[in-house]
C-alpha positions, -999 to +999 in steps of 0.1 A: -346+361-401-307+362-410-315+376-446-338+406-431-308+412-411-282+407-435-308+437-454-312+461-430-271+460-424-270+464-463-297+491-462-321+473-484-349+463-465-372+477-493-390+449-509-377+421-491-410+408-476-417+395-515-385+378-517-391+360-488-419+339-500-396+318-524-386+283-520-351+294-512-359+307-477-387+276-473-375+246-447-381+210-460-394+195-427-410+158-429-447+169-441-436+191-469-410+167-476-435+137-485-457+161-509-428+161-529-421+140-556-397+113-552-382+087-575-394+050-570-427+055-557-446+072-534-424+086-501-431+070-467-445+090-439-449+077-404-462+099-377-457+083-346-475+090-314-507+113-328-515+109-292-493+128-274-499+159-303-517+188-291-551+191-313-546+220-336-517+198-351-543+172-358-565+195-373-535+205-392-529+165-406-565+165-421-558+190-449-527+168-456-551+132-448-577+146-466-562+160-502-523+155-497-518+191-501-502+215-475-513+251-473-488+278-463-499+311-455-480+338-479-467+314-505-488+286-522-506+252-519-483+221-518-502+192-538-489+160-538-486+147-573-483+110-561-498+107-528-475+096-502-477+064-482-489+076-442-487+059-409-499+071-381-496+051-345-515+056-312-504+047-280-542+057-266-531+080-239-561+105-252-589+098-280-578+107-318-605+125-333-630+107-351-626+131-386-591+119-381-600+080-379-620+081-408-590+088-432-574+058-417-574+023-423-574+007-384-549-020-377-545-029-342-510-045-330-512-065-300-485-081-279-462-104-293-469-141-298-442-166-274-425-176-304-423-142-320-411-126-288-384-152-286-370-141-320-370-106-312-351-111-281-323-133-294-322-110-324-320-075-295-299-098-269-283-128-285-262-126-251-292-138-232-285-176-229-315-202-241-329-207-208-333-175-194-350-164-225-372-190-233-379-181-185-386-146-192-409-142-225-427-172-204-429-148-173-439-119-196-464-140-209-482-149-173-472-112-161-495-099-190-522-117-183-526-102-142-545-069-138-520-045-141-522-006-148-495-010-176-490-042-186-447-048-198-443-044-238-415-056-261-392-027-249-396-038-213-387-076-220-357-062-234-347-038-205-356-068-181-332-095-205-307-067-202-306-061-167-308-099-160-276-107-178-259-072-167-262-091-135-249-126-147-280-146-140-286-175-161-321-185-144-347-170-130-359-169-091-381-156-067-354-139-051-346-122-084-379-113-099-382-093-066-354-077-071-358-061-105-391-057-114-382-023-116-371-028-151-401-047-161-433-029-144-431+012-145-457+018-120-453+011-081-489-006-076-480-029-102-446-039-086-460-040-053-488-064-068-470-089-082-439-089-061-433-113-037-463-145-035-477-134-070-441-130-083-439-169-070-466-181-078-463-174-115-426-188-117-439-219-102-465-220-133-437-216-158-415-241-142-447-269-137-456-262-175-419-268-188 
């Protein structure tokens, strides 16, 4: 747009539209970026969230999926000399399409095990002190086990750890659990569910089990 301006200013609008189709006026974004050939090895491409695209984008990621080429009107076919490396994550808040699953490879991640989540916390919040970590990932733990609408993920144990220490406890209580679920449970059925006798009842668990 700035060189058909810069044109008509100049007076030579005449046979500009040719000129236009060249790679110097052509934007790099991430797709185009991973056809292109890059030295040691095939590029990286993660497209996160395929979910929360609208479908004529995922219709648009099976030419790439399907032949690593990308097709732009007016100028040429993109083709991937060494096919790039592509992952795509789902968070299932609508269905992929299927012509779209079957140029994956399926991998589901699930939660965390205890002594994984333990090292990602005192990696994210080495300021969270022994016992309230090893409290809270146990807590967690229980918590994802209730019927919740959205159980807590990784992120949430780290807003939760965060907000614990923000607020200088070093243990956990009925009394606080009440108090700031908000940071652990996003939905208000959920926090109304377990707060309270539930929110006791499963710290007692934890405490009998240590």
């Amino acid at each position: 747009m700035v060189a058909i301006r810069l044109a008509e200013a100049e007076g030579s609008v005449t046979g500009i539209g040719d000129s236009l189709y060249t790679h110097e006026y052509l934007i790099e974004r991430p797709l185009m970026s991973a056809l292109m050939p890059h030295e040691g090895g095939p590029p990286v491409l993660l497209i996160d969230e395929i979910d929360r695209a609208d479908e004529p984008f995922e219709a648009f990621l099976l030419e790439l999926l399907s032949d690593f080429q990308l097709s732009i009107p007016e100028f040429e076919t993109l083709k991937a000399a060494e096919p790039p490396i592509v992952i795509i994550t789902s968070n299932r808040t609508r269905e992929v399409h299927d012509a779209l699953r079957r140029r994956c490879l399926y991998h589901w991640v699930d939660y965390p095990s205890y002594a994984d989540e333990s090292k990602i916390l005192a990696l994210k919040a080495p300021h969270v002190g022994d016992e309230l970590r090893e409290q809270l990932i146990a807590f967690i733990h229980k918590l994802r086990d209730e019927d919740l609408f959205k159980r807590p993920g990784v992120a949430e144990t780290l807003d939760w750890a965060n907000s614990l220490t923000q607020l200088d406890v070093v243990a956990l209580t009925p009394e606080i659990i009440n108090d700031t679920l908000g940071a652990l449970l996003k939905y208000q059925d959920d926090i109304i569910k377990v707060r309270g006798s539930e929110a006791a009842r499963l710290l007692a668990e934890i405490q009998t089990a240590a």
